[in-house]
C-alpha positions in Angstrom: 35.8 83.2 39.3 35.9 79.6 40.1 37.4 77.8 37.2 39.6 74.5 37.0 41.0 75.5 33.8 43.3 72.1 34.2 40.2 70.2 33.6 38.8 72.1 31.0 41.9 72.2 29.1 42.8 68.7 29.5 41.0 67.7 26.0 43.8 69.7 24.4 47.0 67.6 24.3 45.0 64.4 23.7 42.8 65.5 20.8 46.6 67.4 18.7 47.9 64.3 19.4 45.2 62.4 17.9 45.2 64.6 14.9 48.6 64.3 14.5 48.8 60.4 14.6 45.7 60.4 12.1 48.2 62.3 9.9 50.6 60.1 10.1 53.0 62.0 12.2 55.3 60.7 15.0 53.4 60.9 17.9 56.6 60.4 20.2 58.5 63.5 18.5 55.3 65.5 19.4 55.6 64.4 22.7 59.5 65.1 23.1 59.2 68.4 21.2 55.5 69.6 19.9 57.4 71.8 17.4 58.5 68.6 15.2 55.1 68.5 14.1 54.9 71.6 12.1 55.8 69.9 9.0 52.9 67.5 9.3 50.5 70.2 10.4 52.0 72.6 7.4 51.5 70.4 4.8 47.9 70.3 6.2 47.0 73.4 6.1 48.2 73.6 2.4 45.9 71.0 1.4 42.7 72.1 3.2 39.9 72.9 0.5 38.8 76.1 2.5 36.7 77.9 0.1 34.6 74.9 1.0 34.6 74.6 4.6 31.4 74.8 6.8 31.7 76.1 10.7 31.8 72.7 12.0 35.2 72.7 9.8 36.3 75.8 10.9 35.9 75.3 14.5 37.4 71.6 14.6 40.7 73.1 12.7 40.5 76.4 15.4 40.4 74.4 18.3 43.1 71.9 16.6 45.5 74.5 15.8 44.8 76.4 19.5 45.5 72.8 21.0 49.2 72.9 19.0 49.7 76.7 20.2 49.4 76.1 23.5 51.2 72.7 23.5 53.9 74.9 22.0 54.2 77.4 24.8 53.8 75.3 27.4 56.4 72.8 26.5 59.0 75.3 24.8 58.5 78.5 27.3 57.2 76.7 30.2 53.8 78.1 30.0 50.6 77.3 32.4 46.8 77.2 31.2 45.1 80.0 33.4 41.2 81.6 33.4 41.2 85.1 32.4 38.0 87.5 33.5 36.3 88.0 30.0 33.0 89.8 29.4 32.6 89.1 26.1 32.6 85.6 26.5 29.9 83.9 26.9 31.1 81.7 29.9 32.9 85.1 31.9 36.4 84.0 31.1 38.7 83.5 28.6 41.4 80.3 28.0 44.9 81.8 28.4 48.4 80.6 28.8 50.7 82.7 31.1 54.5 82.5 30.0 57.2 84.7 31.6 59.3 86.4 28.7 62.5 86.5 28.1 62.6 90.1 29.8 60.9 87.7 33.0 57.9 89.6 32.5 54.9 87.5 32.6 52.3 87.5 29.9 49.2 86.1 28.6 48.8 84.7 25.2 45.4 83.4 24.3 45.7 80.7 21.3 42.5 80.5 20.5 42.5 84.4 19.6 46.1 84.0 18.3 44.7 80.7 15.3 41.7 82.4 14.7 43.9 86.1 13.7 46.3 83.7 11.9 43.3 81.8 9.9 41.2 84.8 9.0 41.2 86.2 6.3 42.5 83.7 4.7 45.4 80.9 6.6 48.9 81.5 7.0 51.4 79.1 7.5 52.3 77.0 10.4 56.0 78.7 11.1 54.3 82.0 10.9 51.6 80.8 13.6 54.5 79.7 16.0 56.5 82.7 15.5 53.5 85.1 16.7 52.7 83.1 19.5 56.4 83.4 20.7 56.3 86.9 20.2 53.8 87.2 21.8 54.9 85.2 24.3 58.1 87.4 24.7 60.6 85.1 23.3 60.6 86.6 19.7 63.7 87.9 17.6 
């Protein structure tokens, strides 16, 4: 599996940023601590009219929200972008990030899996997104 999952991923940061500027949010506190833009990404959420959305919707907000995840872990738990084997995908592989727990076991949390659990049914909250993927990234309570 030849990957460069650096290049792949490096639409990420740009495009929450993006987002979060277009909301108004501080731009600089994202970039000092991606965690001071829950609030702005909250509030968001909250006012999204999804009984109206169409896919296009749903995957721009996905891919949004997997973009903050990962920002998240990377930033706050030192985590890495890595290319997982996956058959079900239909590229072979699957867009993980590998953070060492607090335990200083190493594991993979993969945000687009993570938003899309957190958004289906219906969306949860922005705290409760970030405290799964730290959980699951084995720095939980």
């Amino acid at each position: 599996m030849d990957i460069d999952i650096e290049e792949w991923a490096s639409g990420a940061r740009p495009a929450i940023r993006d987002m979060i500027d277009s909301l108004g949010g501080d731009v600089e506190a994202f970039d000092a601590d991606p965690l001071s833009a829950v609030a702005v990404l909250d509030d968001l959420i909250n006012r999204m009219p999804w009984r109206q959305f169409e896919e296009n919707n749903w995957v721009w907000i996905h891919s949004e929200l997997s973009a903050f995840i990962a920002e998240v872990l990377i930033h706050h738990y030192g985590g890495v972008w890595k290319a997982v084997p996956d058959a079900s995908a239909p590229q072979g592989w699957a867009p993980v990030i590998q953070v060492c727990g607090k335990d200083g076991l190493a594991r993979q949390v993969a945000p687009m899996v993570l938003v899309y659990q957190e958004l289906h049914p219906f969306p949860q909250r922005i705290p409760r997104l970030v405290e799964r993927a730290a959980a699951l990234a084995g720095h939980g309570p």
